[in-house]
C-alpha positions as a printed Julia matrix, in Angstrom:
88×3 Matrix{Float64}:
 53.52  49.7   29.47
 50.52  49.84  31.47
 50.07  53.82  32.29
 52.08  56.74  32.37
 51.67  56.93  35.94
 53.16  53.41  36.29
 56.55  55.04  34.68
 56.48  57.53  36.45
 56.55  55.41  39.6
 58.97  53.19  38.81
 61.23  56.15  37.65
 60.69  57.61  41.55
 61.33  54.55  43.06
 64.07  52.93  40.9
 66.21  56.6   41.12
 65.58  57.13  44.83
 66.16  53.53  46.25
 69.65  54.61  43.82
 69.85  56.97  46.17
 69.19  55.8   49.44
 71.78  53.3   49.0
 74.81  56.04  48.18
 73.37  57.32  51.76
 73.43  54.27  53.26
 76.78  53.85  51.73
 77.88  57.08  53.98
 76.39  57.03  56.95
 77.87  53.25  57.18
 81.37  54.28  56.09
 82.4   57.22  58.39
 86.03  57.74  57.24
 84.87  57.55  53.44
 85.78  60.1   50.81
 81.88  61.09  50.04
 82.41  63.16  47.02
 81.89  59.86  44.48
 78.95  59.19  46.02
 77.61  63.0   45.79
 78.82  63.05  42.25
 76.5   59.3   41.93
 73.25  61.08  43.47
 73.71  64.34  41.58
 74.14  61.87  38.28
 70.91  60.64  39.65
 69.24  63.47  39.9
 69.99  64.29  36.12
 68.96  60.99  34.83
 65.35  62.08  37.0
 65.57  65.37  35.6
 65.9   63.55  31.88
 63.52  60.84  32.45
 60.97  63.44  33.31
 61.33  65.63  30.76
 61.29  63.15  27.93
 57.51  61.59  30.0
 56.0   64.98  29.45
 56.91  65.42  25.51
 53.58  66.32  24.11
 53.98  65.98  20.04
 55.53  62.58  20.21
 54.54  60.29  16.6
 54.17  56.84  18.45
 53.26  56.97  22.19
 54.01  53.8   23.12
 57.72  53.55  21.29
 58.28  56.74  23.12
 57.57  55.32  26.48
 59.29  52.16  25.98
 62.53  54.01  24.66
 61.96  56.13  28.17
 61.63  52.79  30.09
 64.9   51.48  28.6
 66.68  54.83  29.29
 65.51  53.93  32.85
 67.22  50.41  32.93
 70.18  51.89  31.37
 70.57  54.65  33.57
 69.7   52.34  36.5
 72.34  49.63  35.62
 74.89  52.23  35.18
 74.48  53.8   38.48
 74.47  50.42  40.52
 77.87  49.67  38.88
 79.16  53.09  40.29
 77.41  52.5   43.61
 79.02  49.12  43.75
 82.23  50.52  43.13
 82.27  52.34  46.14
C-alpha cells in the first residue's frame, strides 16, 4: 500500500465510477423499474461510509494489515456491486 491517500482515492473512484454506471444504467433505460438501482447506490454509499470509517481508526496494532484488510473490503464490496449492477 503506498499511502493512505492512495486508498482513499481508489475508494472515491472505485465507489463512484459504481455509481455512475447505475446512472448511466437509468438515464439509458427510460421505462426501467429504478428502485434496484437506488437500492445498488445507497448499498454504495454504505460500503463508502464503512470504508471510511475503518481508514480513520486511530489505535489500530498493525497499520499496514489494517489497510490491506480495508483494501480487500474494497475489492469485495466492489465485486459484489458490479454483479448487482450487471444484473440489471
Amino acid at each position: 500500500m503506498a499511502s493512505i491517500k492512495n486508498l482513499k482515492k481508489d475508494i472515491h473512484n472505485t465507489l463512484g465510477d459504481l455509481i455512475e454506471a447505475c446512472y448511466v444504467w437509468e438515464f439509458t433505460t427510460a421505462d426501467a423499474d429504478t428502485s434496484k438501482s437506488t437500492a445498488i447506490i445507497q448499498e454504495a454509499i454504505a460500503a463508502f461510509d464503512t470504508l471510511m470509517d475503518k481508514i480513520h481508526e486511530k489505535e489500530v496494532e498493525n497499520p499496514k494489515a489494517h489497510y490491506q484488510s480495508i483494501h480487500a473490503d474494497l475489492e469485495v464490496a466492489a465485486n459484489s456491486l458490479v454483479e448487482k449492477i450487471n444484473a440489471l
